[in-house]
Backbone as XML, in Angstrom:
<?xml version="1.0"?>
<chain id="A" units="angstrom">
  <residue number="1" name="UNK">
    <atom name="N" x="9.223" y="-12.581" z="-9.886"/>
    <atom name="CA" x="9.031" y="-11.449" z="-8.977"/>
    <atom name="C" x="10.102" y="-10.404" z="-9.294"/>
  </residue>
  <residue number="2" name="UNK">
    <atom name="N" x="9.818" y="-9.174" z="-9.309"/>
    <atom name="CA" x="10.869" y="-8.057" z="-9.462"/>
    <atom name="C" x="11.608" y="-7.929" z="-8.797"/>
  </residue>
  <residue number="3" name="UNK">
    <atom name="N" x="12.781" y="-7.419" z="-9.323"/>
    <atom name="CA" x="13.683" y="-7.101" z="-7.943"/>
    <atom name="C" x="13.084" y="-5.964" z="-6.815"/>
  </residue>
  <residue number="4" name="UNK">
    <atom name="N" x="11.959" y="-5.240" z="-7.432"/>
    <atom name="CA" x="12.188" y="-3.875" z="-6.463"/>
    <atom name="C" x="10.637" y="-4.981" z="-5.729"/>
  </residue>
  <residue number="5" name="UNK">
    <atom name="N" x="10.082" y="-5.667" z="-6.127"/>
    <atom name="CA" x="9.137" y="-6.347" z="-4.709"/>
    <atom name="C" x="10.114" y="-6.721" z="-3.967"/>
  </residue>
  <residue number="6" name="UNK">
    <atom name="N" x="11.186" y="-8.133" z="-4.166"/>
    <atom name="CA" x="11.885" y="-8.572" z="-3.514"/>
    <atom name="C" x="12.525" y="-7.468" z="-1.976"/>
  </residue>
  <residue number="7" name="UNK">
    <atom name="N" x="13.424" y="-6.548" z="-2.740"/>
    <atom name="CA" x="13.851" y="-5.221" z="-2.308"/>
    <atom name="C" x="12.810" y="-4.323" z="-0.709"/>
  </residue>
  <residue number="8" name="UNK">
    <atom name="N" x="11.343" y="-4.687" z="-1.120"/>
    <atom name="CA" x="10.150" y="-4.699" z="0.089"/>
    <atom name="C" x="10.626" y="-5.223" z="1.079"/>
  </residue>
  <residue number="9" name="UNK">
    <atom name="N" x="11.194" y="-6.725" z="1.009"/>
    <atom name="CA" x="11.282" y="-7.177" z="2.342"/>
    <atom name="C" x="12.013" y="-6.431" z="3.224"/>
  </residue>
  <residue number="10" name="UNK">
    <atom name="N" x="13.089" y="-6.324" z="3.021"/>
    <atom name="CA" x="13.849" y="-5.268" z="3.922"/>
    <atom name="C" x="13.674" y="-3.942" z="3.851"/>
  </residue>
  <residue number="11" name="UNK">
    <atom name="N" x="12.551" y="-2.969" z="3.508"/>
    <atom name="CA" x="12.494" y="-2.242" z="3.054"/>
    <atom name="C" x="10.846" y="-2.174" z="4.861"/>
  </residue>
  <residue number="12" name="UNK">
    <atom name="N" x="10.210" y="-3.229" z="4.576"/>
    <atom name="CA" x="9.380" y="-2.912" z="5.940"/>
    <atom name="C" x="9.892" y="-4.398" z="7.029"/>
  </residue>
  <residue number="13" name="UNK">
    <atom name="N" x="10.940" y="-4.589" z="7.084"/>
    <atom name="CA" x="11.842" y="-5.183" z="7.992"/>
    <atom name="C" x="11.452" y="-4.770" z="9.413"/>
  </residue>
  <residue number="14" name="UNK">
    <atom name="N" x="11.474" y="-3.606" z="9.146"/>
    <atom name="CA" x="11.353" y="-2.897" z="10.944"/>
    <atom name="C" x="9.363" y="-3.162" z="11.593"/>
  </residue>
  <residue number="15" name="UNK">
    <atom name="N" x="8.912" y="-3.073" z="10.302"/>
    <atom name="CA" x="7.425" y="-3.255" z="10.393"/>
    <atom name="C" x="6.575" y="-4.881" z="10.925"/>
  </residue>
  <residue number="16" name="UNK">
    <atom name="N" x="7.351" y="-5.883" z="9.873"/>
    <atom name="CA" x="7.141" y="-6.907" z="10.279"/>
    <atom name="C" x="7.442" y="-8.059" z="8.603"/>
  </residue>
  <residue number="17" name="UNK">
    <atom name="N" x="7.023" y="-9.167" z="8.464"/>
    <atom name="CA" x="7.050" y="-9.763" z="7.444"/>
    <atom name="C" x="6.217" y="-9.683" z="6.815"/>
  </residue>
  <residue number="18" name="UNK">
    <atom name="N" x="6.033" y="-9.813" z="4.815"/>
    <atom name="CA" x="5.110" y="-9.334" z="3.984"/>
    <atom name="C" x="5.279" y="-10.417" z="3.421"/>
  </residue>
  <residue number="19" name="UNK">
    <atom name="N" x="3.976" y="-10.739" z="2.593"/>
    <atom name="CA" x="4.431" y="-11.582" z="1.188"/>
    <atom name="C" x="3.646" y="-10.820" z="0.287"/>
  </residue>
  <residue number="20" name="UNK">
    <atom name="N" x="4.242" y="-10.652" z="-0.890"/>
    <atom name="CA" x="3.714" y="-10.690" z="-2.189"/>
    <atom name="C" x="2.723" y="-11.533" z="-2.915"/>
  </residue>
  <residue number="21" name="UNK">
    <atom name="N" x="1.994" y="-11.202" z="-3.481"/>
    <atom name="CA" x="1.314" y="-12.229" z="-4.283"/>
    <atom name="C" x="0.667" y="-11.407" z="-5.698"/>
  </residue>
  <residue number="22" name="UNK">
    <atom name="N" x="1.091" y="-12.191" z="-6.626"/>
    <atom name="CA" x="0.909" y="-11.330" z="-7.742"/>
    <atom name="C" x="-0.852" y="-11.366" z="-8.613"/>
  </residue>
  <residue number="23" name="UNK">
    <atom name="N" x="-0.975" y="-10.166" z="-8.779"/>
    <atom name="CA" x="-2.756" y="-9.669" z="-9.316"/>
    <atom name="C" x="-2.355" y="-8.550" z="-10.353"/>
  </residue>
  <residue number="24" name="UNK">
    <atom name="N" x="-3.088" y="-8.471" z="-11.500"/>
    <atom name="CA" x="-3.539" y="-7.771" z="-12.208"/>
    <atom name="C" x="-2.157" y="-6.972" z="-12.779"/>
  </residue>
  <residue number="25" name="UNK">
    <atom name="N" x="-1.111" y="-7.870" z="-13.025"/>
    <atom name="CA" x="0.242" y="-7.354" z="-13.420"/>
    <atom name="C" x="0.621" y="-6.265" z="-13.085"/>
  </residue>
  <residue number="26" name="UNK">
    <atom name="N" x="0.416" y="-6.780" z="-11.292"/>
    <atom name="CA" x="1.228" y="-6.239" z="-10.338"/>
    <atom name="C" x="1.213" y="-7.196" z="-8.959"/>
  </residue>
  <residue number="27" name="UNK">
    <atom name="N" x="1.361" y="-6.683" z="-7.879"/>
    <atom name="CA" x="1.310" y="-7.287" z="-6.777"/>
    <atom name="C" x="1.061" y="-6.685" z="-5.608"/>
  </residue>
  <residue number="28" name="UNK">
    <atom name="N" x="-0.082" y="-7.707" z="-4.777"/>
    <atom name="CA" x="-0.381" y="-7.341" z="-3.722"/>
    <atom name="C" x="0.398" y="-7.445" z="-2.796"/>
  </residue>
  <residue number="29" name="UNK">
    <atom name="N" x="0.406" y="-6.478" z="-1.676"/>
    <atom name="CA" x="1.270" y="-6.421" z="-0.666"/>
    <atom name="C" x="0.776" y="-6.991" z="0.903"/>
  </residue>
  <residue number="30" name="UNK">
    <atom name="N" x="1.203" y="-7.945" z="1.445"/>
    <atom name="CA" x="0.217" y="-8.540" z="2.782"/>
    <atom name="C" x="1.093" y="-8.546" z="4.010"/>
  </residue>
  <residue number="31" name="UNK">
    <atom name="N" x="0.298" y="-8.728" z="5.363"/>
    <atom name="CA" x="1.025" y="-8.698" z="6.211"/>
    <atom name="C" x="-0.141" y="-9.149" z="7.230"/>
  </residue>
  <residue number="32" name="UNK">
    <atom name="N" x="0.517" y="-10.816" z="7.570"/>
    <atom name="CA" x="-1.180" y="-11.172" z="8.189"/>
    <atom name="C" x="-2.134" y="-11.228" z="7.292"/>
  </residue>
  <residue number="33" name="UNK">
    <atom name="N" x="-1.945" y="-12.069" z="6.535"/>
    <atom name="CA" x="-2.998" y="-12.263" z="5.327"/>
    <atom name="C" x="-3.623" y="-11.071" z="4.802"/>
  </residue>
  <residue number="34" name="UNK">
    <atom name="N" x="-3.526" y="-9.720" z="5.339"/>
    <atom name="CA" x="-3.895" y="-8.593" z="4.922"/>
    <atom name="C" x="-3.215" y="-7.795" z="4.200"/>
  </residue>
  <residue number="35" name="UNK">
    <atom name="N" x="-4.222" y="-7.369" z="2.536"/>
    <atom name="CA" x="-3.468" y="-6.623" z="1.813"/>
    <atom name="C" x="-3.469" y="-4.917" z="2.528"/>
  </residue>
  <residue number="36" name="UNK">
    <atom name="N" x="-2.183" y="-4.343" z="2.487"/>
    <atom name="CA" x="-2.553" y="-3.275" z="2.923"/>
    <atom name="C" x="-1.400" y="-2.169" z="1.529"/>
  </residue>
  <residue number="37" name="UNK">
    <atom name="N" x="-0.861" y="-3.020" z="0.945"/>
    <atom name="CA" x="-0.613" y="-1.780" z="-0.419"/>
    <atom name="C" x="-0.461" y="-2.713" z="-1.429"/>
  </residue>
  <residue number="38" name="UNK">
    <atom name="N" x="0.525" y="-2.230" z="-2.645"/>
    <atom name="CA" x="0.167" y="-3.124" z="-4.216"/>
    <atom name="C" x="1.102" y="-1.959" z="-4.945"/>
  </residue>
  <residue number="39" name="UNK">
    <atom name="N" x="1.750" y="-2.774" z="-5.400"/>
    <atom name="CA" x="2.937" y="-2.553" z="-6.600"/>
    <atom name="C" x="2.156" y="-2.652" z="-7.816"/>
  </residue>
  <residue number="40" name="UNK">
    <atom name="N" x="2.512" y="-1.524" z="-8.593"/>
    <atom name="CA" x="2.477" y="-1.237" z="-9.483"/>
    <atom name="C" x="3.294" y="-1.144" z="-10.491"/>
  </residue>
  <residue number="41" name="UNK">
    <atom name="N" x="4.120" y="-1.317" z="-11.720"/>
    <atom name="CA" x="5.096" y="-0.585" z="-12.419"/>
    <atom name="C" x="6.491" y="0.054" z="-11.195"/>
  </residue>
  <residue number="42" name="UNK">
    <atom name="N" x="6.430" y="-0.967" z="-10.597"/>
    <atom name="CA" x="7.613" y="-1.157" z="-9.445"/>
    <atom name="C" x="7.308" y="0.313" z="-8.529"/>
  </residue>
  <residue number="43" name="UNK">
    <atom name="N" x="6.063" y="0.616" z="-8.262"/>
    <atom name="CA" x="5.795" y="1.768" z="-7.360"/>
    <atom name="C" x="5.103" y="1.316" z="-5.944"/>
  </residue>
  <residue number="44" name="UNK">
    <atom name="N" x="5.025" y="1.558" z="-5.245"/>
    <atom name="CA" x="4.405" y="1.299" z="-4.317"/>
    <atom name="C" x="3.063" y="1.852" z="-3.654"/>
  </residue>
  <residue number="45" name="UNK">
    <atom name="N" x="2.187" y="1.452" z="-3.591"/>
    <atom name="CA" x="0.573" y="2.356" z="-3.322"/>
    <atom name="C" x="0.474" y="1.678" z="-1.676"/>
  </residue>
  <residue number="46" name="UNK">
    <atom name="N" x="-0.188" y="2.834" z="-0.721"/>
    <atom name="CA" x="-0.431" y="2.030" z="0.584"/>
    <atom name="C" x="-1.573" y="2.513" z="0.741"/>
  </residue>
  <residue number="47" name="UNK">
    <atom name="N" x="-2.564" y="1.460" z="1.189"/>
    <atom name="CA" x="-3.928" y="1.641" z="1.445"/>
    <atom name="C" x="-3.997" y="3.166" z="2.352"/>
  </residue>
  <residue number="48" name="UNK">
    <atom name="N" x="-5.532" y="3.614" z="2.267"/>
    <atom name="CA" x="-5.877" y="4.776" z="2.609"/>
    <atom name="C" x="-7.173" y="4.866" z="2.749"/>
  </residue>
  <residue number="49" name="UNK">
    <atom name="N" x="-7.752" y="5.828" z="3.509"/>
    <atom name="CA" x="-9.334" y="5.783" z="4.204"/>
    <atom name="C" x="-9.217" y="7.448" z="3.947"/>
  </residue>
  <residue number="50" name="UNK">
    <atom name="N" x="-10.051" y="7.948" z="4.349"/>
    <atom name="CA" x="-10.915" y="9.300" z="4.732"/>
    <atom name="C" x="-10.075" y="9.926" z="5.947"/>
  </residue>
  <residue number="51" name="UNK">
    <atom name="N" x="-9.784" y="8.797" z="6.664"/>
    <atom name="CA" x="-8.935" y="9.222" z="7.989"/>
    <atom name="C" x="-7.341" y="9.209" z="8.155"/>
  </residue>
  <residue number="52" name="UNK">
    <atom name="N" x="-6.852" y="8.685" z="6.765"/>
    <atom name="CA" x="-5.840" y="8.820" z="6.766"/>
    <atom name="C" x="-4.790" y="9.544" z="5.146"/>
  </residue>
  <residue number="53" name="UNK">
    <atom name="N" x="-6.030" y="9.974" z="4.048"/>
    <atom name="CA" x="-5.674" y="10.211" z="2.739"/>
    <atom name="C" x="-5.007" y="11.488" z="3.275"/>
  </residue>
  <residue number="54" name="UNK">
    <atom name="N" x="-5.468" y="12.493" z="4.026"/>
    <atom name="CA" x="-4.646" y="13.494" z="4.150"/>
    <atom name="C" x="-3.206" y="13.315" z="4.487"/>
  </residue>
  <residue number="55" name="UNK">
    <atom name="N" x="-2.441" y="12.380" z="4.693"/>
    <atom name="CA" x="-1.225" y="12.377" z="5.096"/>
    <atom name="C" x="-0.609" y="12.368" z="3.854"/>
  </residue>
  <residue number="56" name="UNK">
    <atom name="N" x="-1.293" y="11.554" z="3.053"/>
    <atom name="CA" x="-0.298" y="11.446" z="1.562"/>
    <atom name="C" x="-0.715" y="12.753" z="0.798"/>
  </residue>
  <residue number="57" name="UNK">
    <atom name="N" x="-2.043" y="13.268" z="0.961"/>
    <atom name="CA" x="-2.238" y="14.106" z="0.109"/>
    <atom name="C" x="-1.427" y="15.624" z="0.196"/>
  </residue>
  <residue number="58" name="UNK">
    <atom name="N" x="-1.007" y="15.931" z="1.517"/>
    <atom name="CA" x="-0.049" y="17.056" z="1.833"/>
    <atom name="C" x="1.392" y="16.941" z="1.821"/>
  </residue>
  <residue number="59" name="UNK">
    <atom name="N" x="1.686" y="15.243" z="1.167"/>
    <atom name="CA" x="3.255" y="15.476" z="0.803"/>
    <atom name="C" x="3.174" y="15.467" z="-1.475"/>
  </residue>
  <residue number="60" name="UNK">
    <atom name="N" x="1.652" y="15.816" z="-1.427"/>
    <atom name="CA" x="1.507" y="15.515" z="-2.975"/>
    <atom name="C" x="1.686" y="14.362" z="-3.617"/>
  </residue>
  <residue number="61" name="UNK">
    <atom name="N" x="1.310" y="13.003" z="-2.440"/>
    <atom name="CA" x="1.290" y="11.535" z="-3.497"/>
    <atom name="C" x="-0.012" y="11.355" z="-4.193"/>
  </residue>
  <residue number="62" name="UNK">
    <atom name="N" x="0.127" y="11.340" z="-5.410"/>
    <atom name="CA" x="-0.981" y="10.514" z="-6.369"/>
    <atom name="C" x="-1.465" y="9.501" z="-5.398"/>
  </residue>
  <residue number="63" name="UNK">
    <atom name="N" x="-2.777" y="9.462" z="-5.632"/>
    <atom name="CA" x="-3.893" y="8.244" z="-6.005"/>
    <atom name="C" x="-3.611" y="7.127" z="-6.524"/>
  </residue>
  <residue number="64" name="UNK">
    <atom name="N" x="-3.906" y="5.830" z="-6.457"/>
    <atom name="CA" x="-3.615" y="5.133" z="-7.573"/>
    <atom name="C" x="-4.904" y="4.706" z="-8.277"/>
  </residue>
  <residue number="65" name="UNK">
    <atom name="N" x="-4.721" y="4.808" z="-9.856"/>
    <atom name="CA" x="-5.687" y="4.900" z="-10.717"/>
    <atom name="C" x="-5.609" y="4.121" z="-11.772"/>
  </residue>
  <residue number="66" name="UNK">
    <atom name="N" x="-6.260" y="3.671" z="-12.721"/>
    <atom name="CA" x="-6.296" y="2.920" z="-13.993"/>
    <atom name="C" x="-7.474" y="3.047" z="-14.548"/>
  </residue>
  <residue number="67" name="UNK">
    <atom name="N" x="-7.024" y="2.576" z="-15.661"/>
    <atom name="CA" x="-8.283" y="3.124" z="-16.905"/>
    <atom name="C" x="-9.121" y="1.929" z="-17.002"/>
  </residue>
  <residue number="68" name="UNK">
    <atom name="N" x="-10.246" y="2.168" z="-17.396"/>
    <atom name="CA" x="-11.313" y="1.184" z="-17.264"/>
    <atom name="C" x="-12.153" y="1.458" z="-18.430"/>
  </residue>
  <residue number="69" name="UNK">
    <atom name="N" x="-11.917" y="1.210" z="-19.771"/>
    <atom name="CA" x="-12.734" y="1.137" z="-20.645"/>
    <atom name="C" x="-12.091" y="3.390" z="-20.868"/>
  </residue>
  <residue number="70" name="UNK">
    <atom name="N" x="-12.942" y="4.206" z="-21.042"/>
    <atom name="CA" x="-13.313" y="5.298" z="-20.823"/>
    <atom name="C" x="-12.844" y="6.088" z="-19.630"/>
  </residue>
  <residue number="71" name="UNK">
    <atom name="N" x="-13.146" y="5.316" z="-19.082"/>
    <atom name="CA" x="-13.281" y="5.819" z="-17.535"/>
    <atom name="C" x="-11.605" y="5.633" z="-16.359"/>
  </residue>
  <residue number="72" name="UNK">
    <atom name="N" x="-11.524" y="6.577" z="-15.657"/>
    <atom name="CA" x="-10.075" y="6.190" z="-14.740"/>
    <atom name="C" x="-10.705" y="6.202" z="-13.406"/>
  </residue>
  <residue number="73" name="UNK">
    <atom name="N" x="-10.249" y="5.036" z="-12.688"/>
    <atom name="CA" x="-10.822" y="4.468" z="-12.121"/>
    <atom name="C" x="-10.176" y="4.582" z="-10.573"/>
  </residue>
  <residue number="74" name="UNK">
    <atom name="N" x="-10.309" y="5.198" z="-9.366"/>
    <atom name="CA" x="-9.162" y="5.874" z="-8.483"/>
    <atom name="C" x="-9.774" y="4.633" z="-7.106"/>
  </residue>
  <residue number="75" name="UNK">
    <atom name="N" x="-8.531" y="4.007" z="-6.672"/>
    <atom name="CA" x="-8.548" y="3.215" z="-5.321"/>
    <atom name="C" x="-8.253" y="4.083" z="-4.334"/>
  </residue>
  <residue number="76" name="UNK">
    <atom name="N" x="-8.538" y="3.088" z="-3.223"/>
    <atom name="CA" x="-8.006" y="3.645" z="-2.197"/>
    <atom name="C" x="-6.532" y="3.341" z="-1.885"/>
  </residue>
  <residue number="77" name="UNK">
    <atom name="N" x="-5.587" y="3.405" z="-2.747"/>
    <atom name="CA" x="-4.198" y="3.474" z="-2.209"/>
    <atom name="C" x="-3.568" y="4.690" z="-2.616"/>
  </residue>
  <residue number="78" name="UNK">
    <atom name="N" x="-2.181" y="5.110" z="-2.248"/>
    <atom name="CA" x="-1.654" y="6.350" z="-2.223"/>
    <atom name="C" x="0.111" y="6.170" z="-2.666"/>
  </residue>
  <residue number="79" name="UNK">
    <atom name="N" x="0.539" y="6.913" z="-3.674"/>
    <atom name="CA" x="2.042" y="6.181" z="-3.638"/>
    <atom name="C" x="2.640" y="6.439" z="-2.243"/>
  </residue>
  <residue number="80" name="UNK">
    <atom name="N" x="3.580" y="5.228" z="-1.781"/>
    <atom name="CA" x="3.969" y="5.838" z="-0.688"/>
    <atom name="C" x="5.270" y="7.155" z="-0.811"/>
  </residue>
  <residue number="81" name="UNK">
    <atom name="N" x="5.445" y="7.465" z="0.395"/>
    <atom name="CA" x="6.408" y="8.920" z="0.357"/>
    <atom name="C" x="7.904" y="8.039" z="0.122"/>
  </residue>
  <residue number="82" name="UNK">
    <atom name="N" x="8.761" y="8.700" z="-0.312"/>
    <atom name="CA" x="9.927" y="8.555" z="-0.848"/>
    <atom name="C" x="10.636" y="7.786" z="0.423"/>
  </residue>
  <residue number="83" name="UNK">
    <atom name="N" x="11.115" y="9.204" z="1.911"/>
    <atom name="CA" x="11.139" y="8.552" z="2.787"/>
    <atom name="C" x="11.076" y="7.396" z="3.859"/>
  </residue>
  <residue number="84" name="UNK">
    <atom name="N" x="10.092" y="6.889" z="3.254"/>
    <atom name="CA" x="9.835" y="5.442" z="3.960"/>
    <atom name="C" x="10.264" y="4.500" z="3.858"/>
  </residue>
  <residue number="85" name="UNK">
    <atom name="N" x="10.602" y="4.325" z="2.278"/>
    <atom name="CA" x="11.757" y="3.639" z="1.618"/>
    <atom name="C" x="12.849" y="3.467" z="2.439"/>
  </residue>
  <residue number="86" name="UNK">
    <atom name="N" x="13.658" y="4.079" z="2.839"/>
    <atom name="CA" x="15.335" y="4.417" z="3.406"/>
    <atom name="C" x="15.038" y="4.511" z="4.871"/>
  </residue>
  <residue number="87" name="UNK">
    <atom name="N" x="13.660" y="4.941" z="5.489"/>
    <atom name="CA" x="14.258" y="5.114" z="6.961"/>
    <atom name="C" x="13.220" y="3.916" z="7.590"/>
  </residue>
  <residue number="88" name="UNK">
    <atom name="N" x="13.457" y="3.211" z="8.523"/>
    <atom name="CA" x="12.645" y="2.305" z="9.357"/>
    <atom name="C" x="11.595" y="2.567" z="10.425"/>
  </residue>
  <residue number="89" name="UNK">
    <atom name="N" x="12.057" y="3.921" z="10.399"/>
    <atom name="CA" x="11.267" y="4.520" z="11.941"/>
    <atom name="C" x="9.997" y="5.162" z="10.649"/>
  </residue>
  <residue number="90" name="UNK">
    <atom name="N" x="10.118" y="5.552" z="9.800"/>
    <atom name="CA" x="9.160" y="6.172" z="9.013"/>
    <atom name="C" x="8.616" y="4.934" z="8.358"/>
  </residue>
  <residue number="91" name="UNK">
    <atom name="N" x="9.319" y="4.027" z="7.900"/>
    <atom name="CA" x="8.394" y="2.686" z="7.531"/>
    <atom name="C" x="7.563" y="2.089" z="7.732"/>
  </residue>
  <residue number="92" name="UNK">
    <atom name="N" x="7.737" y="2.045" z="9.495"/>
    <atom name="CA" x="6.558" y="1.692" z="10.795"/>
    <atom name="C" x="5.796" y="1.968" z="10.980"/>
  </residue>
  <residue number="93" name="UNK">
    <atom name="N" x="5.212" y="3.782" z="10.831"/>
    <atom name="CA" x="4.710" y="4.550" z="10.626"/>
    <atom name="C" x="3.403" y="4.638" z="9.802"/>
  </residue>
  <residue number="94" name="UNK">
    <atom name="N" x="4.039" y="4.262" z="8.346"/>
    <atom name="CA" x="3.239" y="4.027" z="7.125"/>
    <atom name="C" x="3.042" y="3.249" z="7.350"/>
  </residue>
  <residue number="95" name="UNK">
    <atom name="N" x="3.284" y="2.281" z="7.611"/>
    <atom name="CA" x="3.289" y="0.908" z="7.224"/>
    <atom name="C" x="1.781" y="0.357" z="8.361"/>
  </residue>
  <residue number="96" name="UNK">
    <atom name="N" x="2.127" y="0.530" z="9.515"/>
    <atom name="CA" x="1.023" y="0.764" z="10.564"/>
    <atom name="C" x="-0.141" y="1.444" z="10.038"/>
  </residue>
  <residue number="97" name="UNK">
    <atom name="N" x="-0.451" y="2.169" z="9.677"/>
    <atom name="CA" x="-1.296" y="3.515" z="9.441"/>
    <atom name="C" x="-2.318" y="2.446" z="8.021"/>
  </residue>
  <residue number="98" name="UNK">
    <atom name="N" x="-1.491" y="2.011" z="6.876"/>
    <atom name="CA" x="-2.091" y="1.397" z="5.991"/>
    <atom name="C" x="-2.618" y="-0.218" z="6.250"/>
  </residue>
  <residue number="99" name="UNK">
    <atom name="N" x="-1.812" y="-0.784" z="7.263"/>
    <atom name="CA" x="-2.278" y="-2.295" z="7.507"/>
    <atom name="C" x="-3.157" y="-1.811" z="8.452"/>
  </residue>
  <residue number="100" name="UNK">
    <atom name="N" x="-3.517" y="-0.925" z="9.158"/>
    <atom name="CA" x="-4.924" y="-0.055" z="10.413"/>
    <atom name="C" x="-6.036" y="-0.579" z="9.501"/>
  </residue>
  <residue number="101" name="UNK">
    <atom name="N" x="-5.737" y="0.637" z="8.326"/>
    <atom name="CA" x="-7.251" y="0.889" z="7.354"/>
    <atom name="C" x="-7.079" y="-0.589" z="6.342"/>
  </residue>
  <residue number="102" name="UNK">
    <atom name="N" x="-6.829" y="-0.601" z="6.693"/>
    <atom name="CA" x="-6.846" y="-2.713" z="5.584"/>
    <atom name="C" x="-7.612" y="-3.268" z="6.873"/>
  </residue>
  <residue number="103" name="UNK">
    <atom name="N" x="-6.840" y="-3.286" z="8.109"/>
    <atom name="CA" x="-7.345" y="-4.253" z="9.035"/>
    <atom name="C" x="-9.308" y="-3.932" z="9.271"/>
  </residue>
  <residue number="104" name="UNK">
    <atom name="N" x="-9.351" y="-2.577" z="9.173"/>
    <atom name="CA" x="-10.311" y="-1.891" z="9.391"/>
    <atom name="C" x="-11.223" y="-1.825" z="8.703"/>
  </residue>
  <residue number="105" name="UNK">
    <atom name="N" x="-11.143" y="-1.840" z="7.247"/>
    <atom name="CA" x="-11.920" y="-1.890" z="5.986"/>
    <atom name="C" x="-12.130" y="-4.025" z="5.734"/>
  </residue>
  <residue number="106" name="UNK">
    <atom name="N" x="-11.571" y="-4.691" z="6.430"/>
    <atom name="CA" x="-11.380" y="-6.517" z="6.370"/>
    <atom name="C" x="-12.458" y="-6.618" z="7.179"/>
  </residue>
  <residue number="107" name="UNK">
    <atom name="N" x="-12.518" y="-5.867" z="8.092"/>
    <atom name="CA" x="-13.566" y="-6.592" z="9.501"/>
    <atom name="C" x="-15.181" y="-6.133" z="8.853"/>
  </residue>
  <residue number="108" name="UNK">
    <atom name="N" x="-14.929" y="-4.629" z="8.351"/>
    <atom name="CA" x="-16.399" y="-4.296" z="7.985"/>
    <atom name="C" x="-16.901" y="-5.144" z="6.964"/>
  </residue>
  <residue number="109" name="UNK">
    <atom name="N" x="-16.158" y="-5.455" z="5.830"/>
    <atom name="CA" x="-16.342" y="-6.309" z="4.989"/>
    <atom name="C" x="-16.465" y="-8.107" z="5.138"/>
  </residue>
  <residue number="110" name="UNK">
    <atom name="N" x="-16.792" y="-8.173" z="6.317"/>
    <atom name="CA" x="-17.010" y="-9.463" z="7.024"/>
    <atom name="C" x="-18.565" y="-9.511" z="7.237"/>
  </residue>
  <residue number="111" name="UNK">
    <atom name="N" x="-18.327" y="-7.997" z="7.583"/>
    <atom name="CA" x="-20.020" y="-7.923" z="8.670"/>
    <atom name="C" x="-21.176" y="-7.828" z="7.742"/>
  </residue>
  <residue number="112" name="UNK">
    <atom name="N" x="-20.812" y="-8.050" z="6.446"/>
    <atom name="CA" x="-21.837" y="-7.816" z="5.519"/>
    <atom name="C" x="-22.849" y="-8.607" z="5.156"/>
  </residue>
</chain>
């Protein structure tokens, strides 16, 4: 495990407990068995919906994307903002907002 996953734990401390689990040489991010972001190249992506992409998109965070044959291929996660990193009250925040649309996007994907 990297140091900068490790570095996560206290990083959403104020939010609650996460585990890691590693996919696609990177790692998923959980909380309550729910993934709600995923490390990348030691970056951090936090899930995102329709109802919540505008928050990242007006501080200018990338998409997260990968190539697929030809093709680049765009999820629904968002890097998170710099901020969130260092402050706890802004951690909660994000951190809430992306385990919402995980929790939210888990249930529909039940009902199928």
């Amino acid at each position: 495990m990297s140091e900068f996953v490790r570095y996560l734990n206290e990083v959403f401390e104020s939010f609650g407990p996460i585990q890691a689990k590693k996919m696609f040489g990177g790692y998923g991010i959980y909380h309550q068995g729910i993934m709600f972001g995923l490390v990348a190249d030691d970056m951090l992506y936090l899930k995102a919906d329709k109802t919540t992409a505008h928050h990242f998109s007006v501080k200018g965070l990338d998409q997260f994307e990968y190539d697929k044959g030809d093709k680049k291929i765009k999820m629904s996660y968002y890097l998170a903002p710099p901020e969130m990193m260092e402050d706890p009250d802004e951690t909660k925040i994000w951190a809430a907002r992306a385990y919402d649309v995980a929790f939210r996007t888990k249930k529909k994907t039940r009902k199928k």
